[in-house]
PDB file with SEQRES, HELIX, SHEET and CRYST1 records, atoms N, CA, C and O in Angstrom:
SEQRES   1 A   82  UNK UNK UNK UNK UNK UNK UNK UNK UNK UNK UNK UNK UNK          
SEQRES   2 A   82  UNK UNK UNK UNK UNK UNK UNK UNK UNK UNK UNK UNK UNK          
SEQRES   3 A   82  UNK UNK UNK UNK UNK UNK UNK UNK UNK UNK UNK UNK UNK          
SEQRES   4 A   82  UNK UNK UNK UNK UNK UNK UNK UNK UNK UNK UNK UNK UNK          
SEQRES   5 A   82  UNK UNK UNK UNK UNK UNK UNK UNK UNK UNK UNK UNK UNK          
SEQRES   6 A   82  UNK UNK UNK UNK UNK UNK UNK UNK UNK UNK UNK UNK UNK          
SEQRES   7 A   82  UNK UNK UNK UNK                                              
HELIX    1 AA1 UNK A   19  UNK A   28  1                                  10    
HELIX    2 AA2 UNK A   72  UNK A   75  1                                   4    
SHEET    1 AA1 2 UNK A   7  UNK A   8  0                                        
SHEET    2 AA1 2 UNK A  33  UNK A  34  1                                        
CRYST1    1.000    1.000    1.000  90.00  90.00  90.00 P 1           1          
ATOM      1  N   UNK A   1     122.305  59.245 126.528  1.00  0.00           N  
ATOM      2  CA  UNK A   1     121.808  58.817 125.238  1.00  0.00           C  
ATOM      3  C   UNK A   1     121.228  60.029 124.500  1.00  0.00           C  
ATOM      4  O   UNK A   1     120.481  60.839 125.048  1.00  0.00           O  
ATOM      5  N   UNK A   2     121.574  60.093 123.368  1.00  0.00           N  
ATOM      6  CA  UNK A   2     121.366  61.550 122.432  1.00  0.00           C  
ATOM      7  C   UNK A   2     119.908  61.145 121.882  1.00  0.00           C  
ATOM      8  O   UNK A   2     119.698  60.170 121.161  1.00  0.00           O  
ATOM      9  N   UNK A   3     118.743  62.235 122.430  1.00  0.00           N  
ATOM     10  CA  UNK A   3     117.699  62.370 121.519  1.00  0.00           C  
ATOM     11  C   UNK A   3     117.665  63.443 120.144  1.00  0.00           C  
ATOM     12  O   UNK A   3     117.954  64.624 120.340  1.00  0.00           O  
ATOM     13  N   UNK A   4     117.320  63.001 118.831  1.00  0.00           N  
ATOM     14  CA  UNK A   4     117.603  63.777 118.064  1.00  0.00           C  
ATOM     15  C   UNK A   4     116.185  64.452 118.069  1.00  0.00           C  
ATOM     16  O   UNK A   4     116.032  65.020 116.988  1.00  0.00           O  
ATOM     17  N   UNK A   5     115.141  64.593 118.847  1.00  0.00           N  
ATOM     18  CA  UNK A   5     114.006  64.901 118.376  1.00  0.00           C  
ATOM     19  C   UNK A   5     114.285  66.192 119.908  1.00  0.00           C  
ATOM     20  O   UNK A   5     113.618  67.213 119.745  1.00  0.00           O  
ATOM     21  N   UNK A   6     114.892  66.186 120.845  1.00  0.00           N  
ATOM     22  CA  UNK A   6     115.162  66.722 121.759  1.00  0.00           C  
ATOM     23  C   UNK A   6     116.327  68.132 121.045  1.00  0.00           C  
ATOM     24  O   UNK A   6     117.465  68.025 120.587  1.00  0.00           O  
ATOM     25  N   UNK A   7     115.331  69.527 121.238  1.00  0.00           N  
ATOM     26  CA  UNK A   7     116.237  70.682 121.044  1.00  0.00           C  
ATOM     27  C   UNK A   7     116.711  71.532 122.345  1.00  0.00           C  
ATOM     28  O   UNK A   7     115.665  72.165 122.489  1.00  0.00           O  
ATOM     29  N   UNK A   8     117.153  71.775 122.898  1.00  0.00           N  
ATOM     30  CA  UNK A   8     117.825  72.348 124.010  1.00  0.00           C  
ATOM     31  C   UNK A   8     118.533  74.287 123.801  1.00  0.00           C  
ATOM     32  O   UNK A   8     119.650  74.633 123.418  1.00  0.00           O  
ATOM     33  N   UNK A   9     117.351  75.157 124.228  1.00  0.00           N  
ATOM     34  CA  UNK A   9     118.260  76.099 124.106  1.00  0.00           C  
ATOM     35  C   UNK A   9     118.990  77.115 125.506  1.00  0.00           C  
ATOM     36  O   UNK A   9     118.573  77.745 126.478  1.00  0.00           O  
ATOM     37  N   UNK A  10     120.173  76.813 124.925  1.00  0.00           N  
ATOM     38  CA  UNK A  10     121.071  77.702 126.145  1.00  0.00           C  
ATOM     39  C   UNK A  10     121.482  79.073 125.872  1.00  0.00           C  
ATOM     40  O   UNK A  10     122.001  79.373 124.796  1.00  0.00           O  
ATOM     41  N   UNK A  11     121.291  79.843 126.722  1.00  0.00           N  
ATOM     42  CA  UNK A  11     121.283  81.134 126.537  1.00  0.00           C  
ATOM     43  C   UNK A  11     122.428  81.721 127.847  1.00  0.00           C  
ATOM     44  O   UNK A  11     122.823  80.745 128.485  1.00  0.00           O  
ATOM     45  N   UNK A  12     122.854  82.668 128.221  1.00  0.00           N  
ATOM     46  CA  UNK A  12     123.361  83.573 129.753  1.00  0.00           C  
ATOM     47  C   UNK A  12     123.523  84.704 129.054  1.00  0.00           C  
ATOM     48  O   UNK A  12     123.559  84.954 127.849  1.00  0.00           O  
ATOM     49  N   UNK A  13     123.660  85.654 130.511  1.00  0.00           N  
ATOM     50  CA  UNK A  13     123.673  86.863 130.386  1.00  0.00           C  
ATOM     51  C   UNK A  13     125.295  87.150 130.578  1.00  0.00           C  
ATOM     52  O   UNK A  13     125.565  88.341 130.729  1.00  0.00           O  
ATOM     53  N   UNK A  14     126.520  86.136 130.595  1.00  0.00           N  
ATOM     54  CA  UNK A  14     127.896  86.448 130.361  1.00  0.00           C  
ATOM     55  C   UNK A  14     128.590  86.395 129.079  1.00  0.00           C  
ATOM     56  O   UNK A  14     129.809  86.316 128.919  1.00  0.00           O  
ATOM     57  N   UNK A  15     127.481  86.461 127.981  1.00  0.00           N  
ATOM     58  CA  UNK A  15     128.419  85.956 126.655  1.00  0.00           C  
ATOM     59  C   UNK A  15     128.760  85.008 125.955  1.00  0.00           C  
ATOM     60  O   UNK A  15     129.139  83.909 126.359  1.00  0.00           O  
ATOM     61  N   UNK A  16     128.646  85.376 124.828  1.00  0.00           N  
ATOM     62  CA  UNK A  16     128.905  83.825 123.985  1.00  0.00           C  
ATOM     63  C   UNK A  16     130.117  83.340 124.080  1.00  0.00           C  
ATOM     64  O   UNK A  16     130.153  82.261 123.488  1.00  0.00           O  
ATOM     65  N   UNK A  17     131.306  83.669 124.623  1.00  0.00           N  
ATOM     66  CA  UNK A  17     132.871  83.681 124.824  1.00  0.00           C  
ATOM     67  C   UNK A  17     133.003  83.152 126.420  1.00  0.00           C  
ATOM     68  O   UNK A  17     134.061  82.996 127.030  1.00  0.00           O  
ATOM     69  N   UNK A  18     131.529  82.899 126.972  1.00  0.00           N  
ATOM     70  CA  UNK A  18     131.727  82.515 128.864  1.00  0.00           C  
ATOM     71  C   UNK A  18     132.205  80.849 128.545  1.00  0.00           C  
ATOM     72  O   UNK A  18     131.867  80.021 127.699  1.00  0.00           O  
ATOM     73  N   UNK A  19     132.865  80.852 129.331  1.00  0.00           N  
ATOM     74  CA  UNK A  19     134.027  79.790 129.706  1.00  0.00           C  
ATOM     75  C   UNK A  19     132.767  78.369 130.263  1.00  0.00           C  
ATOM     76  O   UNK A  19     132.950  77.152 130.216  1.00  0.00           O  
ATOM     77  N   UNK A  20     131.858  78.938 130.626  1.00  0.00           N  
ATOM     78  CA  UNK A  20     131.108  78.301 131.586  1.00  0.00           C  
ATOM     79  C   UNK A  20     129.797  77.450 130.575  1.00  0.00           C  
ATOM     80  O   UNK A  20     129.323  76.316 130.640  1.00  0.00           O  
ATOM     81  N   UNK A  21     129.519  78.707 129.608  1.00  0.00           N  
ATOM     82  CA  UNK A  21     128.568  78.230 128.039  1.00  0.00           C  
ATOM     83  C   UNK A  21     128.806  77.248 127.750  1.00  0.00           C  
ATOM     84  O   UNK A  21     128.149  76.243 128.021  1.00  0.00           O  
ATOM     85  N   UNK A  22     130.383  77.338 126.769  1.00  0.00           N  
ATOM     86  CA  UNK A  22     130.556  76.290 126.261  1.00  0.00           C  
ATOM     87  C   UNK A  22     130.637  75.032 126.865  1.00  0.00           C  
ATOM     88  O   UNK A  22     130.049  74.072 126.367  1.00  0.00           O  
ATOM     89  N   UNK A  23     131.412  74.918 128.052  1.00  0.00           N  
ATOM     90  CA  UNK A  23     131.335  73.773 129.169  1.00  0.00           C  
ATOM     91  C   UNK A  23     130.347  72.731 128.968  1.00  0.00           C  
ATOM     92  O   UNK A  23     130.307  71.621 128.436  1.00  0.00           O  
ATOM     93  N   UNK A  24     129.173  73.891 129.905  1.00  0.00           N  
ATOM     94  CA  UNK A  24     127.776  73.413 129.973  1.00  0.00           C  
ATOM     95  C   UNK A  24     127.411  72.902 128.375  1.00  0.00           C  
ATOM     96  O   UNK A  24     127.064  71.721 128.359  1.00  0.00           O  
ATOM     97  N   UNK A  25     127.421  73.583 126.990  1.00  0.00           N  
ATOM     98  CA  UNK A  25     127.070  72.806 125.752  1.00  0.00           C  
ATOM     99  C   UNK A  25     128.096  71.414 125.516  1.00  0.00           C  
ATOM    100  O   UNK A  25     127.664  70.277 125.325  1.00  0.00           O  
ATOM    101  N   UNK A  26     129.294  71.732 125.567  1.00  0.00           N  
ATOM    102  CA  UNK A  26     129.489  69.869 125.882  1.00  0.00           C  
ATOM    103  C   UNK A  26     129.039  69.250 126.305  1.00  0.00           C  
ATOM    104  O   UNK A  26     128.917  68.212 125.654  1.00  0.00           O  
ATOM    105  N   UNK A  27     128.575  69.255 127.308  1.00  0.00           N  
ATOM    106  CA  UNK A  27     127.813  68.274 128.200  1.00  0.00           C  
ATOM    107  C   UNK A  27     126.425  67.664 127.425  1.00  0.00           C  
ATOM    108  O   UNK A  27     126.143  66.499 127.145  1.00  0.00           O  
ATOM    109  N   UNK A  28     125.643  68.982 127.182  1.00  0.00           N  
ATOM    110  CA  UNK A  28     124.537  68.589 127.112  1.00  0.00           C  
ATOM    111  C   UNK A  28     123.738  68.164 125.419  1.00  0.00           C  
ATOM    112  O   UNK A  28     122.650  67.759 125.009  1.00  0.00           O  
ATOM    113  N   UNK A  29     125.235  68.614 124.793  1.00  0.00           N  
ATOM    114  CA  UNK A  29     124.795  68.023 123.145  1.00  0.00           C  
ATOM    115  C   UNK A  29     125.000  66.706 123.150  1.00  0.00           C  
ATOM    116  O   UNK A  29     124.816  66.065 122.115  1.00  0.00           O  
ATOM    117  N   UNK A  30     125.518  65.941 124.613  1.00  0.00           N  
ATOM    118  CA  UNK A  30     125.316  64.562 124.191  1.00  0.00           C  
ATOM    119  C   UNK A  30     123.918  64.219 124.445  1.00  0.00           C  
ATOM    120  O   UNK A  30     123.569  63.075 124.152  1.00  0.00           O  
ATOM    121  N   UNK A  31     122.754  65.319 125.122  1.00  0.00           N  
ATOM    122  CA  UNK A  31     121.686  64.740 125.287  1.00  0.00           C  
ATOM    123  C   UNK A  31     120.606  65.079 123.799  1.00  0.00           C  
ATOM    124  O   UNK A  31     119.625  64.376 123.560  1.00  0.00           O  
ATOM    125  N   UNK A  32     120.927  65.998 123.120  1.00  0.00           N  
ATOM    126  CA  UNK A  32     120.015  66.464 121.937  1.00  0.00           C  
ATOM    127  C   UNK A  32     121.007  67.248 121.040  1.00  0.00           C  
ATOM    128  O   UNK A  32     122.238  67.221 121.037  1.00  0.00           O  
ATOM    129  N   UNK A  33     120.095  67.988 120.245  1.00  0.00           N  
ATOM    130  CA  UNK A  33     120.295  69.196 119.618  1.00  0.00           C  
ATOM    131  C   UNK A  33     120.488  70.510 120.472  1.00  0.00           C  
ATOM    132  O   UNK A  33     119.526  71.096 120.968  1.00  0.00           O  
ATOM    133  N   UNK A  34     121.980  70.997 120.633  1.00  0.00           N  
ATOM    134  CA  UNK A  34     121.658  72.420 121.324  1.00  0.00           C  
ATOM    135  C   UNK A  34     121.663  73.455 120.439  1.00  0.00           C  
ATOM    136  O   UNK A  34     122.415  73.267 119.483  1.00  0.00           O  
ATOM    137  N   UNK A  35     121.093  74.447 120.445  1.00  0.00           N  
ATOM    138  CA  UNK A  35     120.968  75.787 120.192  1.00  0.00           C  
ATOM    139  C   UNK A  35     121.222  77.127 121.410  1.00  0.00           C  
ATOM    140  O   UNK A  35     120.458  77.669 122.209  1.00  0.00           O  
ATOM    141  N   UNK A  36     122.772  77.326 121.055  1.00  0.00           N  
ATOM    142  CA  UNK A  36     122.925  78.392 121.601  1.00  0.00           C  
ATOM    143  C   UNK A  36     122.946  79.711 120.786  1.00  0.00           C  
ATOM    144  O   UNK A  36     123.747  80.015 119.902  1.00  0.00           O  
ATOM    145  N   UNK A  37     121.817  80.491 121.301  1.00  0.00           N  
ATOM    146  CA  UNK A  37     121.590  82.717 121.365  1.00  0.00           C  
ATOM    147  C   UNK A  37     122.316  82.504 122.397  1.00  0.00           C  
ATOM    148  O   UNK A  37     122.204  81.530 123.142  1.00  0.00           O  
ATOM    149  N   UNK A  38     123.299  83.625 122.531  1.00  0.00           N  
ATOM    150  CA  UNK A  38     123.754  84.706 123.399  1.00  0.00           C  
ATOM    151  C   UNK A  38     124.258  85.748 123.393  1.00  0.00           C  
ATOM    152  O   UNK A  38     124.898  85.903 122.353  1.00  0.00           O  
ATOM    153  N   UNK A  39     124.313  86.791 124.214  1.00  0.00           N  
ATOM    154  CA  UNK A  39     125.341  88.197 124.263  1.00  0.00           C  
ATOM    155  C   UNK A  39     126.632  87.945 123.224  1.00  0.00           C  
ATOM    156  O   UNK A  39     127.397  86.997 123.401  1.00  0.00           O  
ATOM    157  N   UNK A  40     126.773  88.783 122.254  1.00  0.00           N  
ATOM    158  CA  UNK A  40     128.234  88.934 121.818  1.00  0.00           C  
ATOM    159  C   UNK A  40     128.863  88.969 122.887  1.00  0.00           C  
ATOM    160  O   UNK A  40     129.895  88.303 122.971  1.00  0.00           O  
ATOM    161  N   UNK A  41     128.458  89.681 123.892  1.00  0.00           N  
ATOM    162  CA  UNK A  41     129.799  90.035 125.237  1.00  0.00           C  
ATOM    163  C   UNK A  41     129.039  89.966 126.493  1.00  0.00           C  
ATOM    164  O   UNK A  41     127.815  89.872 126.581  1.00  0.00           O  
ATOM    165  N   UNK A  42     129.875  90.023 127.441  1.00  0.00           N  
ATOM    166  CA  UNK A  42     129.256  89.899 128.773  1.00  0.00           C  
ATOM    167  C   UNK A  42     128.500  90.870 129.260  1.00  0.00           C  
ATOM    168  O   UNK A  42     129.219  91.624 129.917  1.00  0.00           O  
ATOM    169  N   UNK A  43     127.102  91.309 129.254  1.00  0.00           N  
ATOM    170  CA  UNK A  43     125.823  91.455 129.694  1.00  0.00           C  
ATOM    171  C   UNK A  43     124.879  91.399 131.335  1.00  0.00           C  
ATOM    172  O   UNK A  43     123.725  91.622 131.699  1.00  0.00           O  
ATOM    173  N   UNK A  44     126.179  90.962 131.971  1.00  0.00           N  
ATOM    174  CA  UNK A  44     125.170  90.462 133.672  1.00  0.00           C  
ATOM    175  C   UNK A  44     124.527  91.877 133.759  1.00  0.00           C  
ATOM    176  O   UNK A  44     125.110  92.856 133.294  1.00  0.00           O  
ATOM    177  N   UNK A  45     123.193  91.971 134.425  1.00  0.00           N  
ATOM    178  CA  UNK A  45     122.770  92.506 135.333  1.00  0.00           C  
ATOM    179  C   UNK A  45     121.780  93.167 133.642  1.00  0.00           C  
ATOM    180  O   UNK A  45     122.510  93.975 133.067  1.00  0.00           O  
ATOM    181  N   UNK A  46     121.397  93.109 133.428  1.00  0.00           N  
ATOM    182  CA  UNK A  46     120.445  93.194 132.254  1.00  0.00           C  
ATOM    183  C   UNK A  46     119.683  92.466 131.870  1.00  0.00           C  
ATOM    184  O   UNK A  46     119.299  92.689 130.722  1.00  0.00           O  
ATOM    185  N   UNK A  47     119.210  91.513 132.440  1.00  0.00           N  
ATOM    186  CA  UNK A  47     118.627  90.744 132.522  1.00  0.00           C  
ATOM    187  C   UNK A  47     116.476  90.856 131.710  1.00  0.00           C  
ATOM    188  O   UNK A  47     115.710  90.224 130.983  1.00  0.00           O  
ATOM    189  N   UNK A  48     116.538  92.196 132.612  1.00  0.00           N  
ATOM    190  CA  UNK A  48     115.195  92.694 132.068  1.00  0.00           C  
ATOM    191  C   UNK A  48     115.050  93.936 131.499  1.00  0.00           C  
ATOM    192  O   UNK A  48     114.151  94.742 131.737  1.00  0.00           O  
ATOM    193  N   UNK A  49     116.265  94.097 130.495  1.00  0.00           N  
ATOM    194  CA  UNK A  49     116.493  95.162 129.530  1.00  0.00           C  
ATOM    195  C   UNK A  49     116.135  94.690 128.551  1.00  0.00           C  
ATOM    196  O   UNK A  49     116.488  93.616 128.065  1.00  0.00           O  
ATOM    197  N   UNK A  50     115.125  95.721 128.011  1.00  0.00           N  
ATOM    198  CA  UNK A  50     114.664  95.545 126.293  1.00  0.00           C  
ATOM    199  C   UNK A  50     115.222  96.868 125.530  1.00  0.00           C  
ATOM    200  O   UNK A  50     115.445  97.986 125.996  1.00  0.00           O  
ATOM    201  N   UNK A  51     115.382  96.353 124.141  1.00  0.00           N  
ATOM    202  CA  UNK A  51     115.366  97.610 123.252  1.00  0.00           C  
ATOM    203  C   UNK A  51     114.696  97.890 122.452  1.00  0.00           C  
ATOM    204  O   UNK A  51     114.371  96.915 121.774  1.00  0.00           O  
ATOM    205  N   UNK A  52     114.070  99.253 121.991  1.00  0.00           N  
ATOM    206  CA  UNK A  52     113.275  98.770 120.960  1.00  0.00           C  
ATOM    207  C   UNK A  52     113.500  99.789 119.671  1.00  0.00           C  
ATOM    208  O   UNK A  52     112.545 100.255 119.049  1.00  0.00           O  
ATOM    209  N   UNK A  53     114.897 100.080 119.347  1.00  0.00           N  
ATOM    210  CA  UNK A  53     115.526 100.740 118.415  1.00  0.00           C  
ATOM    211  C   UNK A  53     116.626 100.259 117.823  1.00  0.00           C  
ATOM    212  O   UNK A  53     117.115 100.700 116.783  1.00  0.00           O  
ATOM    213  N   UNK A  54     117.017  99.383 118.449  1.00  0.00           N  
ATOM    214  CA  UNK A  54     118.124  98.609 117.847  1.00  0.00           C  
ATOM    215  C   UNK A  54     117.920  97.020 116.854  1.00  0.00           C  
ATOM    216  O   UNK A  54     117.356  96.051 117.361  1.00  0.00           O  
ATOM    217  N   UNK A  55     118.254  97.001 115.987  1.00  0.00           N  
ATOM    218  CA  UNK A  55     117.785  95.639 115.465  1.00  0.00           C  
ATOM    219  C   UNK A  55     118.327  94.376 116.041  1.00  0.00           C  
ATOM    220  O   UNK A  55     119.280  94.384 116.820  1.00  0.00           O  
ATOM    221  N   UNK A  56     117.691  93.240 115.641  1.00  0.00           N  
ATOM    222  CA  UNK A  56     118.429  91.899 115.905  1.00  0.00           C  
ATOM    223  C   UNK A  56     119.681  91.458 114.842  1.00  0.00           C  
ATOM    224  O   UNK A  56     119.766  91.022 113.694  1.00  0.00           O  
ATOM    225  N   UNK A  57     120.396  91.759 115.701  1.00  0.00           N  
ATOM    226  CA  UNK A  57     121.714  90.549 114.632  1.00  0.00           C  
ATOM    227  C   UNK A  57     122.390  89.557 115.275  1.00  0.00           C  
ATOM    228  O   UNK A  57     122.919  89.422 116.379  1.00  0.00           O  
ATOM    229  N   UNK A  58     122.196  88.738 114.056  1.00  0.00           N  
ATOM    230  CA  UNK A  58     122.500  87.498 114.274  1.00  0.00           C  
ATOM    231  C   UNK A  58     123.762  86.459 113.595  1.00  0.00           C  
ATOM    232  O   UNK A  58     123.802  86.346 112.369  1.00  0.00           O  
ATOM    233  N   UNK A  59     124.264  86.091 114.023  1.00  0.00           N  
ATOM    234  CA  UNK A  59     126.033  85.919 113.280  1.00  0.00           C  
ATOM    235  C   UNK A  59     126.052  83.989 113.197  1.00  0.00           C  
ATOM    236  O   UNK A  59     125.157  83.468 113.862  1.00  0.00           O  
ATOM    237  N   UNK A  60     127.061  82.954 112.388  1.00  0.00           N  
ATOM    238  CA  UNK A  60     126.902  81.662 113.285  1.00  0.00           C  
ATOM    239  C   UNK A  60     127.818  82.106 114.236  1.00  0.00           C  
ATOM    240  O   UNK A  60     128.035  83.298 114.451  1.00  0.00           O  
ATOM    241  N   UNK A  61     128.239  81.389 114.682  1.00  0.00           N  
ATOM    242  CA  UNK A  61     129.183  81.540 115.782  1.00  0.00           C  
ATOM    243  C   UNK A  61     129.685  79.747 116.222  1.00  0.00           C  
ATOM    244  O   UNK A  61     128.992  78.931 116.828  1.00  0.00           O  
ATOM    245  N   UNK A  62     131.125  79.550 115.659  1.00  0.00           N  
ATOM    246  CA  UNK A  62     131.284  77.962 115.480  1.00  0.00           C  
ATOM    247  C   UNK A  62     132.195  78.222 116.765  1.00  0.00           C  
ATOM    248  O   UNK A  62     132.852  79.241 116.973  1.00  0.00           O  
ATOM    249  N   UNK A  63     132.088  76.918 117.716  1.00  0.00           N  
ATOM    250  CA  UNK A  63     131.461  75.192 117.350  1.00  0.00           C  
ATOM    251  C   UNK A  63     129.976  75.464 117.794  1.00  0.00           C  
ATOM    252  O   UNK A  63     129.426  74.371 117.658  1.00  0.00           O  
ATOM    253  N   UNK A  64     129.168  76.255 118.198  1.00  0.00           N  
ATOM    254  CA  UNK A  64     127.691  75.580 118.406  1.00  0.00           C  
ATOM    255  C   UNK A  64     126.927  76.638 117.487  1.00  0.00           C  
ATOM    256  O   UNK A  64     126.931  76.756 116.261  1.00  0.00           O  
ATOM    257  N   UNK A  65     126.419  77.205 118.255  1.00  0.00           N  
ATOM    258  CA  UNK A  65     125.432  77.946 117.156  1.00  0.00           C  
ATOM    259  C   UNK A  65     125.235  79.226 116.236  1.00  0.00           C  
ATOM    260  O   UNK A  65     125.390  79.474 115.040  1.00  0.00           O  
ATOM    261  N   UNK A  66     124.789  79.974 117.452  1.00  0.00           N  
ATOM    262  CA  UNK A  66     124.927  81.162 117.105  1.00  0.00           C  
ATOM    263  C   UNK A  66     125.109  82.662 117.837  1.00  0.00           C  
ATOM    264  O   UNK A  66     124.462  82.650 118.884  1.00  0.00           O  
ATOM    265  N   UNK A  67     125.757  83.905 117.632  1.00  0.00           N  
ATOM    266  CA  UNK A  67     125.539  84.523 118.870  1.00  0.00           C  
ATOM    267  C   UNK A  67     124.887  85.732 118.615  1.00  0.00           C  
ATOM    268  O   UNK A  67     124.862  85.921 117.399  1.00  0.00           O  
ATOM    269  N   UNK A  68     124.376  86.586 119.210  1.00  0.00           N  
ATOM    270  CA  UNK A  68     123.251  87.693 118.878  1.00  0.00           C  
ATOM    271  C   UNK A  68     123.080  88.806 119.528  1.00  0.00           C  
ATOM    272  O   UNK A  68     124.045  89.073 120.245  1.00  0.00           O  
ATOM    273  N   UNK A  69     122.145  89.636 119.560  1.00  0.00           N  
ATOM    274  CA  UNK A  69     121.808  91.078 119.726  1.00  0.00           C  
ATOM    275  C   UNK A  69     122.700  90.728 121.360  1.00  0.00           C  
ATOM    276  O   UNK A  69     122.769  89.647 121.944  1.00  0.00           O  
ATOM    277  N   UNK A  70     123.289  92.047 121.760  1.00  0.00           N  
ATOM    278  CA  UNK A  70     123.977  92.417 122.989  1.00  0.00           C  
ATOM    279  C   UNK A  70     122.815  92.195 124.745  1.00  0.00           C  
ATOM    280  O   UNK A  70     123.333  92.055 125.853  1.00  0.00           O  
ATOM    281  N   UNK A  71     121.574  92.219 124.546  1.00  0.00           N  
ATOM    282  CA  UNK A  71     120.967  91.510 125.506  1.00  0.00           C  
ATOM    283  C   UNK A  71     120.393  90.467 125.533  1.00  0.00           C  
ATOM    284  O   UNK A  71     119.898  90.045 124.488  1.00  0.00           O  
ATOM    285  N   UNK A  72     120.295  89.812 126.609  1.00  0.00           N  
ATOM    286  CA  UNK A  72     120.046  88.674 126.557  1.00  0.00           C  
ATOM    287  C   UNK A  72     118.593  88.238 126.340  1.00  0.00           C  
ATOM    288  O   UNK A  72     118.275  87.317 125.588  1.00  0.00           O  
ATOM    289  N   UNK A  73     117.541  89.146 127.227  1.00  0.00           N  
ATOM    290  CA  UNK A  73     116.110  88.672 126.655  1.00  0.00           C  
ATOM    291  C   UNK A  73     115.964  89.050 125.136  1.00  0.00           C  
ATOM    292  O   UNK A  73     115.020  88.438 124.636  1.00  0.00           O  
ATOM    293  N   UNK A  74     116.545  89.787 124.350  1.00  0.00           N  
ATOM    294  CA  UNK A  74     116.653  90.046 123.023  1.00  0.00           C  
ATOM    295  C   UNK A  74     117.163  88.794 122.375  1.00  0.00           C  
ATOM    296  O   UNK A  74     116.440  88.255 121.537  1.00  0.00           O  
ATOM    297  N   UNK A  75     117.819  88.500 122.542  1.00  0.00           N  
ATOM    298  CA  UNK A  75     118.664  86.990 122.476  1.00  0.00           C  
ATOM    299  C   UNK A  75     117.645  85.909 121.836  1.00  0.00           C  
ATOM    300  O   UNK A  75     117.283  85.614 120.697  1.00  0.00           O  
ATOM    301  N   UNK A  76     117.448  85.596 122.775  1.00  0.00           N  
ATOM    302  CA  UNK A  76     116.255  85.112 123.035  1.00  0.00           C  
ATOM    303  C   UNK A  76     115.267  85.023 121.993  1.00  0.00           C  
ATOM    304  O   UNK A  76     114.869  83.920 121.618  1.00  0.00           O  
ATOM    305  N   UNK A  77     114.879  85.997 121.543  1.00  0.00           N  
ATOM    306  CA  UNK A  77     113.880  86.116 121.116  1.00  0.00           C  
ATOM    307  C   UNK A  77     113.919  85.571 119.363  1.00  0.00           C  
ATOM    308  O   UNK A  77     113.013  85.323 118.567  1.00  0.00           O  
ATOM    309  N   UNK A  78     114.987  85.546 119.284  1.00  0.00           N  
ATOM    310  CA  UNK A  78     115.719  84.974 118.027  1.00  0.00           C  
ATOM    311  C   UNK A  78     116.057  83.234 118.176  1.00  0.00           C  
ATOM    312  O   UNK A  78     117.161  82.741 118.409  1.00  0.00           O  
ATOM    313  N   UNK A  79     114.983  82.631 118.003  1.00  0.00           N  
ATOM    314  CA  UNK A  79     115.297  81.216 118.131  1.00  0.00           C  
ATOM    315  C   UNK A  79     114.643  80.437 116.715  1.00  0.00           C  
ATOM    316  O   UNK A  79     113.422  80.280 116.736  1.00  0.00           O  
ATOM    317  N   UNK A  80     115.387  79.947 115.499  1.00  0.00           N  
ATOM    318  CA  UNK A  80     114.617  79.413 114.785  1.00  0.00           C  
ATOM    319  C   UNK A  80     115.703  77.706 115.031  1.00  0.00           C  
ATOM    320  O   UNK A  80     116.849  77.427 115.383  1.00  0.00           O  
ATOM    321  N   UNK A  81     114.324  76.882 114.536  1.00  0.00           N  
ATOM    322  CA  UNK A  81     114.964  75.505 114.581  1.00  0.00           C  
ATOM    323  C   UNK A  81     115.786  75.186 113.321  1.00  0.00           C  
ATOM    324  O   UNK A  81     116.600  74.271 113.442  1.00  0.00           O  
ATOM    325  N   UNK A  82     115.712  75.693 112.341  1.00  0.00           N  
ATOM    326  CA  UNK A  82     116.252  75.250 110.946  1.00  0.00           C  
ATOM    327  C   UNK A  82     118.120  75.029 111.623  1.00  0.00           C  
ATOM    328  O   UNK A  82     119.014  74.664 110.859  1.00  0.00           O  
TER     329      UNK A  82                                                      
END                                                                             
C-alpha cells in the first residue's frame, strides 16, 4: 500500500545505470515517494571519499529522480524534497 507522506531515499555506490537501483526502485515506489541521488557511474570502494573542490551537480535523470556528483557520500548530500 503506497504512503504518499512516506519519502524513501536510495542511493549506491554502483551508479545511477546499476541494474540492481532501478530494480530495487520498482519495488519500493509502490511503498512511497522514492528519491533517487547517485554516482553518474560506478563508484564502489569510495565509500568514505569526500571532495572539497569539486562542485555538486545535479542532472534529472528519468524514470526516477535524479543523478549526481561522482561520489556517493557527496550524493547524498544533495537531497531536496520539492
Amino acid at each position: 500500500m503506497k504512503n504518499d507522506n512516506l519519502l524513501i531515499l536510495l542511493t549506491n555506490d554502483d551508479g545511477i545505470h546499476a541494474p540492481g537501483l532501478f530494480a530495487l526502485y520498482q519495488e519500493i515506489k509502490k511503498l512511497g515517494k522514492v528519491l533517487i541521488v547517485a554516482p553518474d557511474s560506478e563508484r564502489s570502494a569510495v565509500g568514505h571519499a569526500i571532495t572539497l573542490s569539486q562542485p555538486l551537480r545535479v542532472w534529472p535523470w528519468p524514470p526516477a529522480d535524479r543523478a549526481a556528483h561522482p561520489i556517493p557520500p557527496k550524493s547524498t548530500n544533495f537531497t531536496d524534497t520539492d
